[in-house]
C-alpha positions, 0 to 999 in steps of 0.5 A: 248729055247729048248721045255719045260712043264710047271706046272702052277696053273689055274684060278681054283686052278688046276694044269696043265701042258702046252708044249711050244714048241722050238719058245715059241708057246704053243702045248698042255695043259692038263686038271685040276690036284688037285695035283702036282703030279698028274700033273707030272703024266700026263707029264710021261704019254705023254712021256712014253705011247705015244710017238709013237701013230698015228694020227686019222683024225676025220674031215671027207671025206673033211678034215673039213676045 
């Protein structure tokens, strides 16, 4: 199985997407959506915009852990 978003609807009636990676962990979820396509849009958001973003370590000066 090849990394793949899934669209799924919530225990709130919400729309949210979900990225399952290549071994079928679960890597990311996104936040409530009211509306399939504002669900799609979040997936093209993190494909288009941030595909090279850089990570921030906010743990502090010890690596919180």
């Amino acid at each position: 199985m090849s990394a793949q978003y899934e669209v799924y609807i919530d225990e709130a009636g919400e729309r949210r997407w979900r990225l399952r990676a290549d071994n079928g962990e679960i890597i990311a979820v996104s936040e409530g959506y009211t509306s399939l396509t504002g669900a799609l849009n979040g997936i093209d958001a993190v494909r288009e915009v941030a595909p090279d973003a850089p990570v921030e370590d906010l743990t502090g000066p010890t690596g919180g852990g």
